[in-house]
C-alpha positions as CSV (number, residue, x, y, z in Angstrom):
1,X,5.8,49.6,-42.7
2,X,9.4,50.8,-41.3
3,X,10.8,48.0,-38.4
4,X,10.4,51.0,-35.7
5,X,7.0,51.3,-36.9
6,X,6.5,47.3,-36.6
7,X,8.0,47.3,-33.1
8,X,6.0,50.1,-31.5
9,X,2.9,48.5,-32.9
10,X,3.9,45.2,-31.1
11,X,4.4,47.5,-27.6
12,X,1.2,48.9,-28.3
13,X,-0.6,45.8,-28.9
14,X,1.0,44.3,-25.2
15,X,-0.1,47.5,-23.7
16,X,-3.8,47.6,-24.9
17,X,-4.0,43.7,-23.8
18,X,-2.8,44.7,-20.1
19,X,-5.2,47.4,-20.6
20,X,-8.4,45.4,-21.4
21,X,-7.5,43.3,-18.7
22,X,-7.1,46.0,-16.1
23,X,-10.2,48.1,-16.8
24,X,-12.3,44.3,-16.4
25,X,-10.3,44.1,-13.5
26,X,-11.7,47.2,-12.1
27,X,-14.9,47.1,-13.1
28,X,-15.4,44.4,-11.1
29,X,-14.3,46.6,-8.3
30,X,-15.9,49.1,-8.8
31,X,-19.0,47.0,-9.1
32,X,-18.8,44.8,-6.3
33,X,-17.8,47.6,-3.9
34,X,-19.3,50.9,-5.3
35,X,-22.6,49.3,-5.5
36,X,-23.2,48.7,-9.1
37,X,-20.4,51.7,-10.4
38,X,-18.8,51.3,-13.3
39,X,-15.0,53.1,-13.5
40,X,-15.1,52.1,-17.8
41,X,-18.7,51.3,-19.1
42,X,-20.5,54.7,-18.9
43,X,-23.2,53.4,-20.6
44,X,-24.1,51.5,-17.9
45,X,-23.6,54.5,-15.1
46,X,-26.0,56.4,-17.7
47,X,-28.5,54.3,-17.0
48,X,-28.3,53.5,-13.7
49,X,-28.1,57.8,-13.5
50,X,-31.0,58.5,-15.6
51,X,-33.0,55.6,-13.5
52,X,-31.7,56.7,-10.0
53,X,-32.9,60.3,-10.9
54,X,-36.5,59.6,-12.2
55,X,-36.8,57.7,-8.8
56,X,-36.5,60.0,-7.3
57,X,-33.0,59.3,-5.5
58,X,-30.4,62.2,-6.8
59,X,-27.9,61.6,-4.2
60,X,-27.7,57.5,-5.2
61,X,-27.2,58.6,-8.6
62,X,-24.4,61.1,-7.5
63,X,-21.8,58.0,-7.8
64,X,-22.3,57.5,-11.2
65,X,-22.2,61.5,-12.1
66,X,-18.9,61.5,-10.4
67,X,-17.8,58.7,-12.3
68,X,-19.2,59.8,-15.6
69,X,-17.3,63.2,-15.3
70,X,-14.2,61.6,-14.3
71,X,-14.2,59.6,-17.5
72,X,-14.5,62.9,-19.8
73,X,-12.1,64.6,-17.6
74,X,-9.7,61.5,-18.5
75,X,-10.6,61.5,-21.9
76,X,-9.7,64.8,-22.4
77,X,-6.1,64.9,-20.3
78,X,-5.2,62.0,-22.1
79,X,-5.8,63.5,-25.4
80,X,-3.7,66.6,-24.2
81,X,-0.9,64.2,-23.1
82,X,-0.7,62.5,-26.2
83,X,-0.5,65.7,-28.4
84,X,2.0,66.6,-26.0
85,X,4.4,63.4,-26.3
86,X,3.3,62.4,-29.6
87,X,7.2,63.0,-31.1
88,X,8.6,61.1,-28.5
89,X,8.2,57.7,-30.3
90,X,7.7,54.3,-28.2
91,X,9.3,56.1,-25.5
92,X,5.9,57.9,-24.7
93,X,4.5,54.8,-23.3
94,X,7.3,54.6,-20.6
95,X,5.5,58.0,-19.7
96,X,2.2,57.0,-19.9
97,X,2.7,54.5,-17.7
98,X,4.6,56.0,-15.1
99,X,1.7,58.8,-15.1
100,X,-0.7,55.9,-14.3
101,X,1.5,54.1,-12.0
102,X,1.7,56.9,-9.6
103,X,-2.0,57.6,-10.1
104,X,-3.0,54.4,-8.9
105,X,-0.7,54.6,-6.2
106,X,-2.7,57.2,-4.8
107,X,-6.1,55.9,-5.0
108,X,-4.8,52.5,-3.8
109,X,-3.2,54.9,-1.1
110,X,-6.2,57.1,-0.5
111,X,-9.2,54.5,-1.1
112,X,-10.2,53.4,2.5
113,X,-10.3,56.9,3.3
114,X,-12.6,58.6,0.8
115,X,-16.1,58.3,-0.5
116,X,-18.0,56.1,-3.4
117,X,-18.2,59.3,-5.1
118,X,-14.3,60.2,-5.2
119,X,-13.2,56.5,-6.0
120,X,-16.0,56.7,-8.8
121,X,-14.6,60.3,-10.2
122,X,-10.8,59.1,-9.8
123,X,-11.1,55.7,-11.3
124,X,-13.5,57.2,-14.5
125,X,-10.5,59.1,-14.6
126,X,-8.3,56.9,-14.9
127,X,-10.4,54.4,-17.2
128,X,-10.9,57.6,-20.1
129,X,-7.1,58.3,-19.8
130,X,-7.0,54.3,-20.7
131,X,-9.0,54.4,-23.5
132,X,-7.5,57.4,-25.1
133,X,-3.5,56.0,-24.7
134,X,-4.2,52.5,-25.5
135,X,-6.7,51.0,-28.0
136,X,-4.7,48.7,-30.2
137,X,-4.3,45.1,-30.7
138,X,-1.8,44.4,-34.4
139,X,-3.6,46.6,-36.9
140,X,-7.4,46.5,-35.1
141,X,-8.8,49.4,-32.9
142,X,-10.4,48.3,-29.6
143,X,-12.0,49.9,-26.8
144,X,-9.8,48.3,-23.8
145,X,-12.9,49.5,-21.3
146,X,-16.6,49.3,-23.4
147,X,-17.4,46.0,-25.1
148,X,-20.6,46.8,-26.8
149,X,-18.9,48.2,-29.6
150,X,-16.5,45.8,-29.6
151,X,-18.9,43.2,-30.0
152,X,-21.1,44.9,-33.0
153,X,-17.4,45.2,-35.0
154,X,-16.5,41.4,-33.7
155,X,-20.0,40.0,-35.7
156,X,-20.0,42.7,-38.2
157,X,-16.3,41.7,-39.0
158,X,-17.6,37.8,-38.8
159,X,-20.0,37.8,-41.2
160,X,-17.9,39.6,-43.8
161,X,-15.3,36.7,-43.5
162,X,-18.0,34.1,-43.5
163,X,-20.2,35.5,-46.6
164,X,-17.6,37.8,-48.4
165,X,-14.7,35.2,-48.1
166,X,-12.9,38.4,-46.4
167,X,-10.0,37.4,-44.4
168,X,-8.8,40.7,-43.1
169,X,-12.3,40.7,-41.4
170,X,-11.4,37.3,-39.9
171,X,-8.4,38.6,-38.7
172,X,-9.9,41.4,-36.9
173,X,-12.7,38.8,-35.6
174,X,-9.8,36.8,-33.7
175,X,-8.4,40.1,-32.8
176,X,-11.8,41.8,-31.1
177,X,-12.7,37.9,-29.8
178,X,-9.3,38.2,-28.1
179,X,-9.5,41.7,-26.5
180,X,-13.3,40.5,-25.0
181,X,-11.8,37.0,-23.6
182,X,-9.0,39.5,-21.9
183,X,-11.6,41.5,-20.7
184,X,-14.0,39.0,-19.2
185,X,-10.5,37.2,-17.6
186,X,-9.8,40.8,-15.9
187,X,-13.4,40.7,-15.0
188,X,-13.2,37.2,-13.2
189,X,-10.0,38.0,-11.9
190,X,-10.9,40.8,-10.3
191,X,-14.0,39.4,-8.6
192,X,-12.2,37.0,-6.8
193,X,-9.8,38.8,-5.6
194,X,-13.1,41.1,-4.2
195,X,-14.3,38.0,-2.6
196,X,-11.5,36.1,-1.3
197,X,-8.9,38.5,-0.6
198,X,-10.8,41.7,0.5
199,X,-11.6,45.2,-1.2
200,X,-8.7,46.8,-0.8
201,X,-6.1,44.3,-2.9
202,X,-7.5,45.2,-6.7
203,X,-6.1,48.2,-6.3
204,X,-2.7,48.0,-5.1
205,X,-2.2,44.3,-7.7
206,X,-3.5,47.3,-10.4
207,X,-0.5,49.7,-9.2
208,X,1.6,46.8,-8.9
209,X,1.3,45.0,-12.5
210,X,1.4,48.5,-14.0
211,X,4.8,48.7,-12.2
212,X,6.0,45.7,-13.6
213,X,5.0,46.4,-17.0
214,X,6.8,50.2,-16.7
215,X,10.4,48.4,-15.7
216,X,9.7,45.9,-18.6
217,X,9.6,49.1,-20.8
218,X,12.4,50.5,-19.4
219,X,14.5,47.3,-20.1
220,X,12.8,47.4,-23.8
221,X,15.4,48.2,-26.8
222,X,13.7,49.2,-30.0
């Protein structure tokens, strides 16, 4: 592997970390404020949708639509964006952080002022545009946001070292065990600042770290 490729895979790896943090981070947010809302695990909004709707209640299941169609939407502008950057080496991630800086800026700005339904369809959004830019740690591929499937690979990956004497497998283990302890800390994290600091702060400490991180890749020489 070239040295430029070695050092934008280290980038990408610090990225994906601050990543996994933030979307636990969030979720705890969106959780604790939005009444059960998740902005990254859709599989749990499914459910809660599909439940809320054979209840009988369509407009308490509206929340999670929202935030279900933000997260495609996301998904799919973040694909575009990296298609359109993709020659612009480890310089694109100065861009895709900026572009998510100034996002969160405006829901932080915008989020005492707007419904469960808009801060569900913004911050899916935002959590499928996560997913699609970063989802790296070293050499292992990680959902920053959904830990399911991070969990299947983390035991599928442990028994292979364990029984097949396979340490690459072992290595990705400690890799995936690492991106779900960072998830989990964003998780607690973020619930106390919920519950000791009030609902509004996540948000703004979410545009704020993502700032800091942008002027650390500014200052970065590859």
């Amino acid at each position: 592997m070239l040295q430029h490729e070695i050092d934008q895979n280290k980038i990408l790896t610090v990225l994906t970390a601050f990543s996994t943090f933030l979307m636990g981070f969030i979720d705890a947010y969106t959780f604790i404020t939005q009444n059960g809302l998740f902005a990254s695990a859709q599989t749990g909004n499914m459910v809660v949708l599909a439940a809320k709707l054979f209840e009988g209640n369509p407009w308490e299941a509206f929340t999670h639509t929202a935030s279900f169609i933000g997260f495609a939407l996301g998904a799919f502008l973040g694909q575009g964006i990296m298609e359109f950057f993709k020659d612009h080496n480890w310089k694109k991630y100065r861009i895709y952080l900026l572009i998510q800086a100034v996002f969160l800026f405006i829901i932080a700005c915008i989020q005492q002022s707007v419904g469960s339904s808009m801060i569900g369809l913004l911050l899916g959004l935002l959590a499928g545009y996560e997913l699609t830019m970063f989802r790296k740690i070293k050499s292992t591929n990680i959902n920053n946001g959904i830990m399911t499937g991070n969990t299947k690979n983390l035991m599928n990956n442990l028994y292979l070292a364990i029984f097949n004497k396979d340490e690459e497998a072992l290595r990705t283990f400690f890799t995936l065990l690492l991106g779900v302890g960072i998830f989990m800390l964003g998780v607690g994290s973020g619930t106390v600042i919920v519950l000791y600091f009030g609902v509004t702060l996540n948000l703004w400490l979410a545009f704020l770290i993502t700032g800091l991180f942008y002027i650390w890749l500014l200052f970065k020489r590859v």
